[in-house]
PAKE-498982 format. One record per residue (C-alpha): residue number from 1; z, y, x. Coordinates in steps of 0.05 Angstrom, whole numbers, plus 5000, padded with zeros to 4 digits. Layout:
BEGIN
nr/up/north/east
NUM/Z/Y/X .
...
//
This chain:
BEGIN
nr/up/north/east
1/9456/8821/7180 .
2/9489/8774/7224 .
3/9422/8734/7223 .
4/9376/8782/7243 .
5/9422/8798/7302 .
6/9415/8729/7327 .
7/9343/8729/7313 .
8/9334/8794/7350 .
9/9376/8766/7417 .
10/9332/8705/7417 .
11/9269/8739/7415 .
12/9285/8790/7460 .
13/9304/8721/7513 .
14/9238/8698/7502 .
15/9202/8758/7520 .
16/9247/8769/7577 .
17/9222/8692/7601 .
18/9159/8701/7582 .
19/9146/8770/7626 .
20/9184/8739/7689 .
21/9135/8676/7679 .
22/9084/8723/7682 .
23/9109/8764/7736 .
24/9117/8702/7777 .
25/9056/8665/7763 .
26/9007/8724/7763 .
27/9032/8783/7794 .
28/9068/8751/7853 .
29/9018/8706/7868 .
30/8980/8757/7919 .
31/9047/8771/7950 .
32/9065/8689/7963 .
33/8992/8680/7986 .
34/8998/8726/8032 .
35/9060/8691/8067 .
36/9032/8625/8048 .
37/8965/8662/8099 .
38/9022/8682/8149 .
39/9057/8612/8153 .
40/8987/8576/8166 .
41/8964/8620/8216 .
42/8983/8630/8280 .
43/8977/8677/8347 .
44/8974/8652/8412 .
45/8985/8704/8467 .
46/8947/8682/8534 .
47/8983/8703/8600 .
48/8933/8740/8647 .
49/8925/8705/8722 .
50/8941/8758/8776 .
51/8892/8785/8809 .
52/8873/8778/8884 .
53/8878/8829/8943 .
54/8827/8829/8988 .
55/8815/8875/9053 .
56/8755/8928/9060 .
57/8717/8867/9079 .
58/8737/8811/9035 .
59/8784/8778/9069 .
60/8829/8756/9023 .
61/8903/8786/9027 .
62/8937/8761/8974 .
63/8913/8687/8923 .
64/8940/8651/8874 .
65/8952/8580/8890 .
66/8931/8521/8839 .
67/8987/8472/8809 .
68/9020/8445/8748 .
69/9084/8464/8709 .
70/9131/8411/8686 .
71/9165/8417/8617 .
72/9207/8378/8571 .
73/9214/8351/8503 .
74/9260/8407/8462 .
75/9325/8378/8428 .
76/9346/8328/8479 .
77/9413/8359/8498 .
78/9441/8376/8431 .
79/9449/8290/8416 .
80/9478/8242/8456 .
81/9433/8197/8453 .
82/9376/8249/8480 .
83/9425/8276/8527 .
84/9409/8201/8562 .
85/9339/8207/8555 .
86/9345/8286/8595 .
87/9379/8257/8645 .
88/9333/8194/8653 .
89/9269/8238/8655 .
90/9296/8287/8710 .
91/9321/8226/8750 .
92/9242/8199/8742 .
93/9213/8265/8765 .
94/9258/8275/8826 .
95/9238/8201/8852 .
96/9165/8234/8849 .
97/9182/8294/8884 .
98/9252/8298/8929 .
99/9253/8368/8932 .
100/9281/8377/8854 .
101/9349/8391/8852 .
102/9364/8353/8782 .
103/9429/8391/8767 .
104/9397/8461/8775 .
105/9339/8432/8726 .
106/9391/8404/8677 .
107/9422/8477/8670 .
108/9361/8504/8658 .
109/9340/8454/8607 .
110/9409/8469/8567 .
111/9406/8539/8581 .
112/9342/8549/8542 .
113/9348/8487/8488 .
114/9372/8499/8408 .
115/9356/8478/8342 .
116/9309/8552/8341 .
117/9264/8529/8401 .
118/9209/8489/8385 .
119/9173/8484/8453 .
120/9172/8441/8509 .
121/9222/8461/8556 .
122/9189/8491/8623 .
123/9239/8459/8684 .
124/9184/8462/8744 .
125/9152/8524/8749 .
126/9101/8499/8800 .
127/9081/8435/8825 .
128/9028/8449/8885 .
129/8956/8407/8864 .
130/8953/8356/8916 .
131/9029/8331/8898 .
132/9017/8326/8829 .
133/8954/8290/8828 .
134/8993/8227/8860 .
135/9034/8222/8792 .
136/8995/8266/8746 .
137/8973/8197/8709 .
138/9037/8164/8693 .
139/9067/8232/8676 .
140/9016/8255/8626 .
141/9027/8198/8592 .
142/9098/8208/8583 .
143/9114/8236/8511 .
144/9172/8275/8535 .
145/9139/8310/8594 .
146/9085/8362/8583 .
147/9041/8380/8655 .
148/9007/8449/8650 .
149/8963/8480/8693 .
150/8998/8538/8739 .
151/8987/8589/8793 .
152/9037/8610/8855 .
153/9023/8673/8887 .
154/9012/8667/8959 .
155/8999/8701/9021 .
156/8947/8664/9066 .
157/8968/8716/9129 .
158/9042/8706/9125 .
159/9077/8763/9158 .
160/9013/8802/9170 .
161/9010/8867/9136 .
162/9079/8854/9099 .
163/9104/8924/9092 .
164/9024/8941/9060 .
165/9017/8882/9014 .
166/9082/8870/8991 .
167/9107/8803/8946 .
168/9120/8784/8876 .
169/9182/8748/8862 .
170/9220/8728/8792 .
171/9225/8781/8737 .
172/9293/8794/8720 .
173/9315/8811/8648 .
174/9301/8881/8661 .
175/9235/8868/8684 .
176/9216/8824/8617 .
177/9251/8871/8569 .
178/9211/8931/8601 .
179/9136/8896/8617 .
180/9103/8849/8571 .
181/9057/8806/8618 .
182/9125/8802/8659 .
183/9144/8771/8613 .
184/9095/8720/8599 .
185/9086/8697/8673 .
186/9157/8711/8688 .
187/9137/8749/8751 .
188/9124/8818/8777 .
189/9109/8855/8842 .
190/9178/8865/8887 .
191/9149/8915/8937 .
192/9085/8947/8973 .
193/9014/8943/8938 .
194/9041/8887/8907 .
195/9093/8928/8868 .
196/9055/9002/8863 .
197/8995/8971/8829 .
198/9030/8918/8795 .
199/9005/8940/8723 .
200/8934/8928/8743 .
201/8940/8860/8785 .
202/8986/8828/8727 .
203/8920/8837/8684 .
204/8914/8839/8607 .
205/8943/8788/8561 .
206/8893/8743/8524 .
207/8903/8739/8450 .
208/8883/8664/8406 .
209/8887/8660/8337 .
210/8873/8599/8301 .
211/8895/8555/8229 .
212/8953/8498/8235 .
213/8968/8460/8180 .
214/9045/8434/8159 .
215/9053/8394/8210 .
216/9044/8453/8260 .
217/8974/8419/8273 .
218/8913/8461/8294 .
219/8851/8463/8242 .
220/8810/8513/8260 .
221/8813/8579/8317 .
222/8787/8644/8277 .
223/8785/8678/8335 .
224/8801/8686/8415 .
225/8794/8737/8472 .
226/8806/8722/8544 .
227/8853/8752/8591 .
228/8832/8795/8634 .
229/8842/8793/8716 .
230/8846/8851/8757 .
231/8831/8849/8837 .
232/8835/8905/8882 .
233/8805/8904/8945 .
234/8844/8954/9001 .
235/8820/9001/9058 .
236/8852/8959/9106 .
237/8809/8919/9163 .
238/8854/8850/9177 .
239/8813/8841/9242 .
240/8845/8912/9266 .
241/8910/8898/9225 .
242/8918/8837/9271 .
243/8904/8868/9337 .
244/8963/8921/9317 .
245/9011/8858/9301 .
246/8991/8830/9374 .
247/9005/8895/9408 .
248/9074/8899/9376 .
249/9097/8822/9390 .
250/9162/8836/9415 .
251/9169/8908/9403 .
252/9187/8958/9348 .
253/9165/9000/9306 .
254/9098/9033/9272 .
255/9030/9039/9275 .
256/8972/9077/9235 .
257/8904/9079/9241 .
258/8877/9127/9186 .
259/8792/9157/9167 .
260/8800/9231/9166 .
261/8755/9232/9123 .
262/8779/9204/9058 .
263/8848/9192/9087 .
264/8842/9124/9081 .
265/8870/9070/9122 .
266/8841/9015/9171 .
267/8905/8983/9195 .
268/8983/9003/9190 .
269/9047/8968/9208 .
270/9122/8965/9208 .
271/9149/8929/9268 .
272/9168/8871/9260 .
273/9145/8841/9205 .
274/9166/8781/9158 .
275/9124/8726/9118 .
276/9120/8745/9046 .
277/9116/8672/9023 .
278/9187/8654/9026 .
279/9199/8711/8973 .
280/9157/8682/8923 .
281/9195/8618/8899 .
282/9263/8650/8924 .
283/9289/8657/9003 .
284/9347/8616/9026 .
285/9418/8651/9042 .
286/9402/8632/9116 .
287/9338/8663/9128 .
288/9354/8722/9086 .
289/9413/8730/9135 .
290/9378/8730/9195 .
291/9324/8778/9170 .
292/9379/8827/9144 .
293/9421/8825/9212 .
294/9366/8847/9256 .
295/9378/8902/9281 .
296/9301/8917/9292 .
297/9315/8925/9213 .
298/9243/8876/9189 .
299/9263/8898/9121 .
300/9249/8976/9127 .
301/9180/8996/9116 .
302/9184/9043/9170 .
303/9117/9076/9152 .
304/9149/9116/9091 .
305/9227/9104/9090 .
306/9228/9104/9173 .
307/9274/9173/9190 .
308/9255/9193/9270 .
309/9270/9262/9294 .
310/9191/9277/9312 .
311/9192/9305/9378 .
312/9147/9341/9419 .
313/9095/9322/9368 .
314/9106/9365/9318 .
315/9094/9426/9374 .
316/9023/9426/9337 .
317/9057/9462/9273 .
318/9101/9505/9310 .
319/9053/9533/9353 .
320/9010/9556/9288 .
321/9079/9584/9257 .
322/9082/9621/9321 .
323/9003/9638/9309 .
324/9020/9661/9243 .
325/9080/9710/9260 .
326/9034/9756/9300 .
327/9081/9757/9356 .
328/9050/9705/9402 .
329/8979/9696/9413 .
330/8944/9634/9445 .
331/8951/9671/9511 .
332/9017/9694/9505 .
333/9069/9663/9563 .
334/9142/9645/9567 .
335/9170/9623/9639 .
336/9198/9556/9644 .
337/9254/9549/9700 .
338/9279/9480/9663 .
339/9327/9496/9616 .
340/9348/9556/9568 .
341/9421/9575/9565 .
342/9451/9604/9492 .
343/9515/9616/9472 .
344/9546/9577/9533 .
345/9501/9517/9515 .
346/9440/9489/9555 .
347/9379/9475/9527 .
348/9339/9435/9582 .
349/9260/9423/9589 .
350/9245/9350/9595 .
351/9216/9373/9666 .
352/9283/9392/9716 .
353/9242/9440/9755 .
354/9214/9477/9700 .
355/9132/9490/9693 .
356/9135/9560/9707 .
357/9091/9608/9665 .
358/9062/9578/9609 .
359/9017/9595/9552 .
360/9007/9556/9487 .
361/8946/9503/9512 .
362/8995/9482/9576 .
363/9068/9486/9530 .
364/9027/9429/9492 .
365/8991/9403/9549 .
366/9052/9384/9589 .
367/9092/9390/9527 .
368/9141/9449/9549 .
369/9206/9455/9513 .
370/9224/9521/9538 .
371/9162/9560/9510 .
372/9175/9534/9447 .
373/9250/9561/9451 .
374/9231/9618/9475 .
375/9175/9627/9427 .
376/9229/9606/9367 .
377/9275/9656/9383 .
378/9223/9709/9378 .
379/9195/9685/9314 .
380/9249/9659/9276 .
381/9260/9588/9230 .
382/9243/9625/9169 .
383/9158/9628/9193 .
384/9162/9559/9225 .
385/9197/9524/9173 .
386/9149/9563/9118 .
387/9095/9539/9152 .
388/9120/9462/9171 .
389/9128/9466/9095 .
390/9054/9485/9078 .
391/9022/9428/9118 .
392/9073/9365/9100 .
393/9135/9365/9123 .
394/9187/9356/9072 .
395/9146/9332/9028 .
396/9113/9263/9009 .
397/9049/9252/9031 .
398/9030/9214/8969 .
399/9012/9142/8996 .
400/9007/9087/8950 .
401/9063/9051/8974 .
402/9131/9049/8922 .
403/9190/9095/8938 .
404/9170/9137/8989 .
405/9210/9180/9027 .
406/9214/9260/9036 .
407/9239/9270/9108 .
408/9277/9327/9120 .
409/9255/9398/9144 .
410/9313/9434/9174 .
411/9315/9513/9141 .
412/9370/9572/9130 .
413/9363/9539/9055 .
414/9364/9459/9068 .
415/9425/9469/9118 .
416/9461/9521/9064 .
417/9456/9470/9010 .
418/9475/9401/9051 .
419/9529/9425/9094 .
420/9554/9497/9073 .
421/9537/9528/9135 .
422/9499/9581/9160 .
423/9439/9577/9204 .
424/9449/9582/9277 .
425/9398/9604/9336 .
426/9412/9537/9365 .
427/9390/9506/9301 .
428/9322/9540/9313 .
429/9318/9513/9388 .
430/9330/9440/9356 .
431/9279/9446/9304 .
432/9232/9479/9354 .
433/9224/9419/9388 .
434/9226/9367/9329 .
435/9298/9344/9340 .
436/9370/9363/9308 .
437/9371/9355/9236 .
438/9294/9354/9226 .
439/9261/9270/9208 .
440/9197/9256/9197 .
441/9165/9193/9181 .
442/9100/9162/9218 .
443/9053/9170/9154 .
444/9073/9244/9160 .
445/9060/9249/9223 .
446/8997/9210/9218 .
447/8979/9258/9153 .
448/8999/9322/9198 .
449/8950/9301/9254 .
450/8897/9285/9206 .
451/8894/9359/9179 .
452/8895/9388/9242 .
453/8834/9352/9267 .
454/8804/9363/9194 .
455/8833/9428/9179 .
456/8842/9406/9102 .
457/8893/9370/9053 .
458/8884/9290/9071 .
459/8916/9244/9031 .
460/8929/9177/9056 .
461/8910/9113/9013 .
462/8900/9032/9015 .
463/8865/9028/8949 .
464/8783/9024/8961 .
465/8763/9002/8893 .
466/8779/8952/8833 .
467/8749/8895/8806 .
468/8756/8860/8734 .
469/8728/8806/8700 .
470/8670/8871/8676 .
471/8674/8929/8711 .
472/8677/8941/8788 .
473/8719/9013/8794 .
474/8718/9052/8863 .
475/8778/9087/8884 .
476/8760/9161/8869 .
477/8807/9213/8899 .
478/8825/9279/8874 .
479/8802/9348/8913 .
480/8830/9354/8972 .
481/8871/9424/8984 .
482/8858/9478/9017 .
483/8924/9481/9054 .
484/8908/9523/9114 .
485/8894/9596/9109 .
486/8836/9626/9137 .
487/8870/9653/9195 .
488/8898/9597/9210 .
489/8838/9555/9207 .
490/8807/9604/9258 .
491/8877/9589/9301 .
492/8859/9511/9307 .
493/8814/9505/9353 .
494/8862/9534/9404 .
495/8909/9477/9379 .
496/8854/9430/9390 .
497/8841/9447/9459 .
498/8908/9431/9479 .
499/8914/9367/9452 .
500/8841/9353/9485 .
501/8875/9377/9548 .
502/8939/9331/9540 .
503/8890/9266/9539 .
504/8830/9291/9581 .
505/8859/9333/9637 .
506/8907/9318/9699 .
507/8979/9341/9681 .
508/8969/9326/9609 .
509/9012/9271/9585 .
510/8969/9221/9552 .
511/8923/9239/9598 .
512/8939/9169/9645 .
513/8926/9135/9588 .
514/8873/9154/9545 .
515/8829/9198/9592 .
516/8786/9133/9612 .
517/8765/9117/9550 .
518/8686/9110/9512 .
519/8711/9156/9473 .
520/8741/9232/9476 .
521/8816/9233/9447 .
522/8853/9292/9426 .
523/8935/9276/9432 .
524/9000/9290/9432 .
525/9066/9255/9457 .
526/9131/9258/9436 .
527/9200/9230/9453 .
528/9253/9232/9398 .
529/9324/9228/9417 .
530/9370/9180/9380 .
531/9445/9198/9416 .
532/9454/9267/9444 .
533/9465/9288/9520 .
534/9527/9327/9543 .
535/9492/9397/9534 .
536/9532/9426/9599 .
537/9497/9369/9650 .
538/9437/9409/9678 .
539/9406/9333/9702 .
540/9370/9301/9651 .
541/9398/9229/9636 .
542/9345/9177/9652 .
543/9341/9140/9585 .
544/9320/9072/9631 .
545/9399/9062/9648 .
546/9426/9072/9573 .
547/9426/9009/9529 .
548/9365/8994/9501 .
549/9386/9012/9421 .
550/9415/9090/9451 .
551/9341/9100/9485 .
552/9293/9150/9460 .
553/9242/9134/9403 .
554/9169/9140/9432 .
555/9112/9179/9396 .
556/9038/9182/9408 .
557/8999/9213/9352 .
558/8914/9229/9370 .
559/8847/9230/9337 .
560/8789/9215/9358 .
561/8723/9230/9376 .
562/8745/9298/9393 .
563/8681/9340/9378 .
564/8674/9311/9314 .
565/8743/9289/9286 .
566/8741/9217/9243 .
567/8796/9174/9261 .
568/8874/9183/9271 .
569/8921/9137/9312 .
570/8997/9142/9300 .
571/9038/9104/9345 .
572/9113/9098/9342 .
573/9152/9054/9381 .
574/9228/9045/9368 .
575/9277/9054/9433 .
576/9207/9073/9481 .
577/9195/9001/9473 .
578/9204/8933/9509 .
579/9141/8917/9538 .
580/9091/8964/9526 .
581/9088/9044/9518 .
582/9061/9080/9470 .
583/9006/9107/9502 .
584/8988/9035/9526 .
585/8984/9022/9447 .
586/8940/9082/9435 .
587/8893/9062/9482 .
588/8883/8984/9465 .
589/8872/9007/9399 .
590/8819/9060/9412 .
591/8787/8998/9456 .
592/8785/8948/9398 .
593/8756/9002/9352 .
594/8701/9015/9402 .
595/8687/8940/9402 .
596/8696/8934/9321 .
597/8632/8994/9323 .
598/8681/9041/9292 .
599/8657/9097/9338 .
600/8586/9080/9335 .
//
């Protein structure tokens, strides 16, 4: 019995060896051929080159320069003896070029170098062509360095257009965890076009798949597709762009010159600017001091994050709230003695002696503050905020610029939820005349002035079309709105007239300015207060004896050719500025359009 026991166990063993032979030298064999597959083959991903930015005209905004990388040999700092050979190759490549700081590119080597990392070590992100190819020789044939070709964005205009284009600069970790190609080139767009479109200018990664044997030694590449570039070519015309950069030398502030049309724009700039290039590779502690101390802030893109109160140039939109109340009709008048007294406060007219009696083409014409206190009082904040509301204010205008900003339109609401207060009459006066709590910024304003002229939804963009390495894509916008009722639409004109009558007709206050010009401008001004006037002087303060930060902002917002509405010109300048006005600005630019054949 015993026996057969023992027999028993030691067949049972040999069947048991027998079936795991079998399992492992049959049945397992598809699973270990497949890894075998996976360990011999291997994937290459290809990072995409970023793609240019050229104007309307293909002037190019934005290239990538050509260079080399530097890397080194992995496993040199975990030995001593490699340690020596590290510090003997930096030493070699800073004698070839001074400007390598050999302790920064130690750390980096040691940062990135373990027993895991079989790659040559990148140290040198970019080497421009023309330095390299002095030493390219003798360093190729170095076993321990490894040159690769390499790209640096940069911006062949500098400072020109900043606040439109943008700049890329270094992806931080957040950056690479959240955006593949980011990545791969280890950059990404910081700000402007540059950082809205940055998922179609850092293109499509490339994909390479090919055999390597043991030795980690290509055989054979099954199969490869290319990266793919994406340019985009913008609205803007540099030539114009320029002449607006000129005009604002050694002032500040903004600029926008916009087709009513299609909403897109020919020039626009925040004053001053900065050059982009310094951003790329990184900008020194000094500079970025001095940039960030200005108090002309270069850093605000004062097209879309620029707060001003807006002045006598939002009179426009309250005189069609006052339209649209059925109170007040184009020919209805107020009488303007210079100043309206409420609640034991003054609230003066810009003119001292008053204009006398006024209907709603001469309260724009010669921009009358009391007819449109007068004229809020009687209609109340609730219709003019409802209706500043309807055509843009308070809202974002929907630019393709990154982060912009709402503005704020002053109503019972918006001063109930930020302070806890109730509304005031004198809060209506304020906000009658674009000032108290109400900001605006100049691509509203811009916007605003647009729909007037057109009398429909405009929405400004830079983006004319995009290119790839297949397909050429045109910018296609969606419908525009119908924002305006139809009453109001039949209101307009009236509003119309009086801005033709403030550039085209003596006591109009562009009209010294742009009344000489080829073409017929529609306009308004506007001055913007930035400190507030003791409310009990009945003298206004002349603004030329404060300090030049306390003056008034300057606004001059037209469109042009009057009969037949196509462009806009927005023109902000910061403090009234230094040595020109605004209507001077209007003007010069309506004179290099004429010569560009924009009016032809």
């Amino acid at each position: 019995m015993r026996m057969r026991l023992v027999i028993g166990f030691i067949l049972l063993f040999f069947i048991f060896l027998l079936s795991r032979l079998y399992y492992l030298s049959i049945k397992s064999n598809v699973y270990y051929e497949e890894l075998a597959k996976q360990n011999a083959i291997k994937t290459q991903v290809l990072a995409p080159i970023r793609g240019q930015i050229s104007d309307r005209n293909g002037t190019i905004l934005a290239i990538n320069d050509l260079g080399f990388s530097i890397s080194i040999k992995p496993y040199l700092s975990l030995k001593k003896s490699g340690i020596k050979i590290l510090e003997k190759e930096l030493s070699n490549l800073q004698s070839f070029f001074p400007d390598l700081n050999i302790t920064k590119l130690s750390r980096l080597y040691k940062r990135n170098d373990s027993y895991y990392n079989q790659d040559f070590i990148q140290v040198v992100d970019f080497i421009p062509a023309e330095e390299m190819m002095k030493h390219y020789s003798e360093l190729n044939l170095n076993k321990n360095i490894r040159i690769d070709p390499a790209v640096q964005r940069k911006y062949p205009f500098g400072k020109l257009a900043s606040h439109i284009i943008g700049y890329v600069g270094k992806a931080n970790l957040q950056d690479i965890k959240e955006n593949e190609i980011a990545k791969l080139t280890n950059y990404i767009g910081k700000s402007g076009i540059e950082r809205y479109y940055n998922d179609i200018l850092q293109g499509v990664k490339g994909l390479r798949i090919y055999k390597a044997n043991a030795l980690n030694q290509e055989i054979a590449q099954i199969s490869y597709s290319s990266p793919l570039t994406n340019s985009i070519k913008l609205t803007i015309d540099i030539e114009l762009q320029n002449f607006l950069t000129s005009l604002f030398e050694s002032n500040a502030g903004a600029a926008i010159v916009m087709d009513i049309n299609d909403g897109s724009i020919l020039a626009a700039g925040s004053f001053p600017e900065y050059d982009l290039n310094p951003f790329v590779t990184g900008i020194s502690f000094k500079d970025w001091d001095e940039l960030s101390n200005n108090l002309d802030h270069p850093f605000t893109n004062k097209l879309i994050n620029g707060y001003y109160p807006p002045g006598s140039v939002v009179k426009m939109g309250v005189a069609l709230a006052f339209l649209n109340s059925g109170n007040i009709i184009p020919s209805t008048q107020f009488f303007c003695e210079g100043s309206v007294e409420l609640g034991g406060r003054l609230f003066r007219c810009w003119n001292r002696s008053g204009h006398g009696n006024v209907d709603l083409k001469h309260a724009i014409k010669s921009s009358c503050d009391v007819y449109f206190y007068d004229g809020g009082l009687k209609v109340g904040i609730n219709q003019i905020s409802q209706t500043l509301s309807r055509i843009g204010f308070g809202a974002k205008t929907g630019v393709d610029l990154p982060n912009e900003f709402v503005g704020v339109l002053p109503s019972r609401e918006w001063k109930m939820q930020r302070y806890r207060q109730n509304w005031f009459q004198g809060d209506t006066l304020n906000t009658a005349i674009g000032q108290g709590n109400f900001l605006a910024t100049p691509m509203q304003i811009a916007r605003y002035t647009a729909q007037i002229a057109k009398g429909e939804e405009v929405i400004p963009h830079f983006l004319q079309s995009i290119e790839n390495n297949n397909t050429f894509i045109e910018n296609k916008l969606p419908r525009n709105n119908q924002i305006f009722t139809l009453f109001e639409k039949s209101q307009l004109p009236y509003i119309r007239d009086a801005m033709y009558a403030v550039a085209n007709e003596q006591g109009g206050t562009a009209y010294r300015y742009l009344h000489n010009l080829d073409v017929k401008v529609a306009a308004k001004t506007g001055t913007a207060q930035v400190v507030g006037f003791s409310q009990t002087d009945r003298s206004r303060v002349d603004e030329k004896q404060l300090q030049y930060y306390t003056r008034s902002h300057a606004w001059l917002t037209s469109y042009a050719p009057y009969s037949k509405p196509r462009y806009v010109v927005t023109v902000l300048l910061e403090h009234g500025g230094r040595s020109i006005t605004s209507g001077e600005v209007s003007s010069k630019i309506y004179q290099k359009m004429i010569s560009l054949g924009y009016f032809k």
